[in-house]
Structure formats: C-alpha cells, structure tokens
N, C-alpha and C positions, 0 to 999 in steps of 0.2 A: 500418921507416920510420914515422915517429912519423904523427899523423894530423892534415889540417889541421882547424882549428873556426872559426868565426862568433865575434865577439864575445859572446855568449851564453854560447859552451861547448858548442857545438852541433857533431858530425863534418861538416864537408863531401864529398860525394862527387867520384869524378873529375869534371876539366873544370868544378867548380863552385867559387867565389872569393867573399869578403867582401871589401868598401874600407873602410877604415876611416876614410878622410877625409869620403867623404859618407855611408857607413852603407850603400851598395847591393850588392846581392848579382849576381853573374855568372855567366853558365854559355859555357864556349868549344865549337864541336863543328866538323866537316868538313863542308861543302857537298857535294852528287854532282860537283860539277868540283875540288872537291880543296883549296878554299878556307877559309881561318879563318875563321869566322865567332863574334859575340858576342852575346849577349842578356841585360839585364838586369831586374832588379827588385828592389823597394822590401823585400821579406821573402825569406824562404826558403822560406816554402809559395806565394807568387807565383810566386818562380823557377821552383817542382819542378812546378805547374800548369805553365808554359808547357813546359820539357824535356819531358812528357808529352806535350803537343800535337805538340812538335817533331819527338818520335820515332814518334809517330802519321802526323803528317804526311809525315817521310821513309819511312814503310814504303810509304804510300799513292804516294811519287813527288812530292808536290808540289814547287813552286819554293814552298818559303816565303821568300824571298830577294826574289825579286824580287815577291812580292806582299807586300813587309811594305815595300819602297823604292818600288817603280810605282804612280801614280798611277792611274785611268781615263782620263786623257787620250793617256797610254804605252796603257794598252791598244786604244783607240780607234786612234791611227796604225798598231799594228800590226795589226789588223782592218783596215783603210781600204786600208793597202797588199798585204794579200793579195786582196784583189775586183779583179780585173783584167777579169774579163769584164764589169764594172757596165758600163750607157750612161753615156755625159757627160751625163745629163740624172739620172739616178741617183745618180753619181757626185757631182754638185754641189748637189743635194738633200739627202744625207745629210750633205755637208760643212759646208753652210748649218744645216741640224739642228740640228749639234753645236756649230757654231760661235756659234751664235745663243741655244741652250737651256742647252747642256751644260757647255761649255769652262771657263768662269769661273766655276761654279758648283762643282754635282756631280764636274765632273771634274776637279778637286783633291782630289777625296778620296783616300788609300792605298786599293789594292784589298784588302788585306787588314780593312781597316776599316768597309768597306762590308754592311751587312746585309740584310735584305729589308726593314724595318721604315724603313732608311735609304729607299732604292727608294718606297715607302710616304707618306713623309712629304714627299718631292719632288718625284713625284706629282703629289698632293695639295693643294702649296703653288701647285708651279702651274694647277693649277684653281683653287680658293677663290683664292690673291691676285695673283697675277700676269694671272687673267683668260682662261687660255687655254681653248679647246673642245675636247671629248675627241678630237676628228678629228684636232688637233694632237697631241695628247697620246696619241694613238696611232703618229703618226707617228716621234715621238721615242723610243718603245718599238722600233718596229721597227727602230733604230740602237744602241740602246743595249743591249737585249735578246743579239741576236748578236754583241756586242762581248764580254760577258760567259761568253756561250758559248763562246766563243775561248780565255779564259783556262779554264775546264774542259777542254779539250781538250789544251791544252798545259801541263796539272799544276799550273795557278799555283793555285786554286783548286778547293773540293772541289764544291762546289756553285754554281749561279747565281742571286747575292739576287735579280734579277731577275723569275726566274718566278715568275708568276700577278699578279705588283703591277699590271699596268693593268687586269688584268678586275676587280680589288677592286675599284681606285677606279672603273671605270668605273657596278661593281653601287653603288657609293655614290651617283653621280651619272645614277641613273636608269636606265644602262646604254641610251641610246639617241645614237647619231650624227646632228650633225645633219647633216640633210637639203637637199642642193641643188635650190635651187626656180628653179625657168625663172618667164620674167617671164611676165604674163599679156599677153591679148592689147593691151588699154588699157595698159597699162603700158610696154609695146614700144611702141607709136604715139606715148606719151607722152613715149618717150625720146628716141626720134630725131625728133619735130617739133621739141624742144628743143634738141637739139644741132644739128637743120639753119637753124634762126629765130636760134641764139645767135652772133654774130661772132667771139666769144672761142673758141668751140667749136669750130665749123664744119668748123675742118682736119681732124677729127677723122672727120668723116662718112663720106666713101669706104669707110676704114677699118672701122668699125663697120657700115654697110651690107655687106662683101665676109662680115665675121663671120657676123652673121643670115642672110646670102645660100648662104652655103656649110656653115656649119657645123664649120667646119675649128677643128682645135685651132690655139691661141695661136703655136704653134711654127711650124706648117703656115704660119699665115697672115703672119708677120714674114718668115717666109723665099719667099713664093713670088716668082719675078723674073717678067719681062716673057716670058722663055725659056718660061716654063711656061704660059702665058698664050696663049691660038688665039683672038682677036677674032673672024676669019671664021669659025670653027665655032660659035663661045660653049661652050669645052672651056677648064676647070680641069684642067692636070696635077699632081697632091700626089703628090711622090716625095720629099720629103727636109723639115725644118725645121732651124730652129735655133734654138737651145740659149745662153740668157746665162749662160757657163760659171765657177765658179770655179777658178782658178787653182790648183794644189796646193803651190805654195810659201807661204813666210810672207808676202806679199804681200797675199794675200787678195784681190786684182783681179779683177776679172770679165772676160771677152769672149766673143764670140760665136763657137759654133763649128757646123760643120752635122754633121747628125745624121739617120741612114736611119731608117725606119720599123720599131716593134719587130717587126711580122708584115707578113706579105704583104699583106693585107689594107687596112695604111696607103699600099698604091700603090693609086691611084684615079683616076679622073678622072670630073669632077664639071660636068657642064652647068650653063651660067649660066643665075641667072633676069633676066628683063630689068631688072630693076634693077642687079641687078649687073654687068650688060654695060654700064649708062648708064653709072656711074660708074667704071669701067675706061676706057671710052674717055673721057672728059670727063678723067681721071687721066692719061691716053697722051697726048691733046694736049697737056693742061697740060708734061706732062715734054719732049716732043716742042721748046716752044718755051723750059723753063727750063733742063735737062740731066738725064740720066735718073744714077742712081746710081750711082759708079765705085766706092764700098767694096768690098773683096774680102773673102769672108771663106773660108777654106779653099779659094780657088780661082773662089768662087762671086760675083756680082757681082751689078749688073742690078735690083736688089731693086726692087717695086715700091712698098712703103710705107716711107715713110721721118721722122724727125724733122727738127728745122730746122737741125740741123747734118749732112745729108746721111744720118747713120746708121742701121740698122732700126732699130724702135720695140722695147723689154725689155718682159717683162710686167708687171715692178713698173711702170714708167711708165706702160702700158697701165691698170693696175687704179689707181695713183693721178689719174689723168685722170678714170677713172668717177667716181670717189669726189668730184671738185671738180664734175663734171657734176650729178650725183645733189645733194650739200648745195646747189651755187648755187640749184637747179631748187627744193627742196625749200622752203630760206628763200624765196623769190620768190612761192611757192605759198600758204604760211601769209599772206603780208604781203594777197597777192591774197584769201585764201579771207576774212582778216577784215574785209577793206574792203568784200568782197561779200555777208559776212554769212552765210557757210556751210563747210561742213567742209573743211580742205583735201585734197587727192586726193597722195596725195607717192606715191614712187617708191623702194621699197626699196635699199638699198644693195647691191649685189653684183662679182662678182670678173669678169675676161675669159673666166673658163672659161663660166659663164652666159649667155652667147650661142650657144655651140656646142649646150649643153643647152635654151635657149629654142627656138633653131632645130629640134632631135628631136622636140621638142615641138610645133610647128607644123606639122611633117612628118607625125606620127604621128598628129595631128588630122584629115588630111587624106589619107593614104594607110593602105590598110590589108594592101600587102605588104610581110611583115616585112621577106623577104630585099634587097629593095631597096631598104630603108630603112639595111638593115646596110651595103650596100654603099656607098652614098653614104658613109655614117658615118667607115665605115672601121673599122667591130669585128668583132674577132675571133672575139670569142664572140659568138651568137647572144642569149646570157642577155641581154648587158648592154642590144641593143636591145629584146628581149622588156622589161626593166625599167624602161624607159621610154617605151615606148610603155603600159603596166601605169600610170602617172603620169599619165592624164588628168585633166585639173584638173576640177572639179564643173559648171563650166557645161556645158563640154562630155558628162560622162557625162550629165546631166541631159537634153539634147538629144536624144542614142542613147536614152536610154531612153523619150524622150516620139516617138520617130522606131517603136522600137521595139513600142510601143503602139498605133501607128494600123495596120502593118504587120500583125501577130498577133492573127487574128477569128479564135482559140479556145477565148475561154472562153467 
C-alpha cells in the first residue's frame, strides 16, 4: 500500500490527513465511548504535539472531549446539581456568586483552555478594577474552586488551575480580610435618634430596634411571626428563618423560603429587653387595628415585620434602606457641621449583619459570661463568641484597664 504524504512529501501516519484546500493537517482517533473524533492543526509538528497530548491524555483517562467543548459554566451546573445536601441559603448564595461574578465572564471559557495564570489574572481584575474586597473574592473561590475539583474527579481535567490562585492574590493584596466593625456606642445612638426623629425613616425603627434588641440574624429576624412572639413573658422564640431564595430555573426569581437552623444551637429563645417589648406591643396594636400579615410562605404566615406591600422585608432591601439612612444622615451632617463651624460627626456605612455584631458587642461589654453570651447568640462554636467578645473597641479596654489599676495595690 503506497503511503499517504503532506504536501511537502512528507509520510503521514495512521489516522493523520492533509487538506489541501485550506492547507490543515488532521488526525481522526476513537473516544472511550466508541466515538469518531477529529482534531486539527495548522502544521504537522502542531498536529503530532497535540496526538501526543491526546494519547497522554487517554492513557491518563481523561474526557478530553468534553473539556475541549465544556465551557465552566457546563462545569458549574454540573457541580450545582450534585450538592443536594446545600441549605437554601447556601444553595442561593453560590448561585448569586456565579451568576453575579462568574457567568458572563470567566465562565465562557473552554475548560480545557483555562490555566492558573487565567484563574490569576481574573482574580486580580476583580480586585484592582472591578473593586471588589478579598472577602468577596474569597467567596467566589469557594464556588469556583470545587467546581474545578469536580472536573479532576471526573477525568475531564488533569489538574485544578484553580489551586493556590486566591492566596496569591490575596498575599498580593496585603493578605488581610476585611474586618466587620460593630458600630460604636455614639454611633448607635446616632443612628437610631435619626431614623426615630426622620418621617421618611421612621417605619423602619421597630425593626431596627428588635435587631440591636436581640441580636438575631437577618433571616431570624424577617421571619419571626407573632407565633413566636410571648408578650406576657417578654420571650423571643428563633426556631426557624427565612431565606430570599433564588429559583434554579432560568428564571432567576427570587422567593422566600423558610429555612431550620444550621445547629441546635440556632433554636433559642431570647428574653426581651424593654425596649423591645415597647415596640412589639406598640407593632401588635398597630397590626391589631390595620391587619396583621396573611403572606404564606412554605406554610408559615403571621410575619411580624413587613413592607408596604404586606410582604417580609429581603436583606438587599434591608441593607439598601441603611445605605439611604446612613448617606441622607451623613449629607445633613456635613451641611449642619459647616454652618456650625466644626467637624462633621458622620456614621459609617454598613451592612444588616452589623447589628447582630454591634449587639455581641454591647453584650460582651456588659456581661462577662461567655456561655451565655453564646447562647443568646445562638453559636455553635464557642470560638466564634470568644472572638468577639476578644473585639473590645479601645474605649472600653481603656476603662478595664484604668478599673483594673485602682483594683491591684501590688506593685
């Protein structure tokens, strides 16, 4: 059998092909399911590079098939749908993540095209331009990272460009997370004289007082009903929240769904302080004479805090409200500070979780038993109240230690 050649004059081997209309060279081989598969290239020492890879690759098992067609976004959905044990609150975090960071970006890339140097420079982009904080940017590792894992696991790839790329960039950028800071004491007073003196505000107040008041996460506190609620005792029952859910169709909708506490620990119940009990009842009459809330959400009703179309309050809405409280207060402040000829006093920007943590923080100021600091809390670990109660702001350490000093006549 005569032997084929290249335009050149060059032998071809089996399964390998010249075109001569555009000049590309091909090589055909069998996939592990039995399939024709084709691969080209511009030379003949291009081709015989990639046949080497290819026959590397199948000794090794991989799917070079579908990592040379699959996108990250194919790998991602099929990651997404094997976590069946996620929470709904987990579940719709990472889907936000990816859908938010990843989708339209990065995750068009071919997985086979993907390196760590890519991982690297996207990173990177979003730190330096897009702005984000490595807290994000960790976040988005933690979704992206085990997506990548997935494909090692299942042959598509030999290795994971992903590992070590956020502790690079993070040793690039200082390598420190930032730090969630509880308001200070003027600064709380500051906030809620404002929001209780503001018209605009106002609705807001019950709300924000039941925060500071209890402590309770975001979720805890949108979902608790009137059910959980003991006027005559001044008892907070937190058995359950809820979760402003994304949808897993292409929809991409939101709704609320309820959601059990990750540990035993988030069942609690939480004594009111009298401020909180004012505003519950001052809240109960008001409902008592307008109608208390019929939304159902997985069964569940009754909600005690609600918007002005009946529904629980979301956390984006919750942290966009601060944000219009916080800038209104702020401009009002500067206009005030220059008319009166002295510095203005402004009020940090922060998120709904920052109450929960200003509240630990006022607690830990004021009680110095861990465990029932925990319990309030509702933590599991013990570490995490130790770490903030470990967070006293300087006025207060300053205080203990000048307390400490009149106490201790031993030197």
């Amino acid at each position: 059998m005569a032997c084929r050649k290249d335009g050149k004059g060059r032998v071809l081997r089996k399964g390998e092909g010249y075109r001569k209309g555009d000049g590309r060279y091909s090589y055909v081989y069998i996939d592990p399911l039995g399939k024709k598969r084709t691969i080209y290239a511009k030379s003949l020492v291009k081709l015989r590079e990639r046949e080497e890879q290819l026959q590397k690759d199948q000794l090794d098992g991989l799917d070079i098939y579908v990592a040379g067609k699959a996108d990250v976004n194919f790998l991602f959905d099929r990651y997404i749908s094997t976590k069946t044990e996620l929470r709904s609150t987990t579940y719709s975090n990472y889907l936000y993540t990816w859908n938010h960071f990843i989708r339209d970006t990065f995750g068009k890339k071919k997985v086979r095209d993907v390196k760590y140097s890519d991982v690297l420079f996207f990173y990177t982009d979003l730190i330096n331009n897009q702005g984000l904080q490595i807290n994000t940017l960790e976040t988005i590792n933690t979704v992206l990272r085990p997506t990548f894992q997935l494909a090692v696991r299942d042959d598509i790839i030999r290795k994971n460009p992903v590992d070590g790329a956020y502790c690079e960039v993070k040793k690039r950028n200082g390598g420190v997370r930032k730090t969630r800071r509880a308001l200070t004491v003027d600064q709380q007073r500051k906030f809620m004289e404002y929001v209780a003196k503001n018209p605009f505000f106002y609705h807001w107040y019950p709300f924000f007082v039941f925060l500071l008041g209890t402590g309770c996460r975001i979720g805890e506190a949108i979902g608790v009903r009137w059910d959980d609620i003991d006027l005559e005792n001044r008892i907070i029952d937190i058995n359950h929240s809820l979760t402003y859910y994304q949808r897993a169709d292409d929809s991409y909708k939101c709704e609320f769904r309820v959601s059990l506490p990750k540990t035993e620990a988030g069942n609690r119940r939480i004594p009111m302080m009298q401020q909180v009990y004012d505003v519950l009842q001052e809240e109960y009459e008001r409902q008592k004479q307008e109608g208390f809330c019929v939304e159902n959400v997985d069964g569940m009703t009754n909600f005690v805090f609600t918007n002005r179309f009946g529904m629980p309050h979301n956390p984006a809405a919750v942290n966009r409200a601060i944000k219009r409280i916080v800038d209104t207060h702020n401009s009002e402040e500067e206009v005030t500070a220059k008319k009166e000829k002295r510095e203005p006093v402004m009020i940090p920007r922060f998120s709904c979780h920052i109450f929960r943590h200003t509240f630990a923080s006022r607690f830990c100021e004021n009680e110095t038993n861990i465990k029932v600091i925990q319990e309030v809390m509702g933590h599991a670990d013990v570490s995490t109240t130790m770490n903030i109660y470990a967070e006293a702001n300087p006025d207060v350490t300053k205080s203990v230690i000048e307390k400490l000093s009149k106490n201790m006549d031993i030197f």
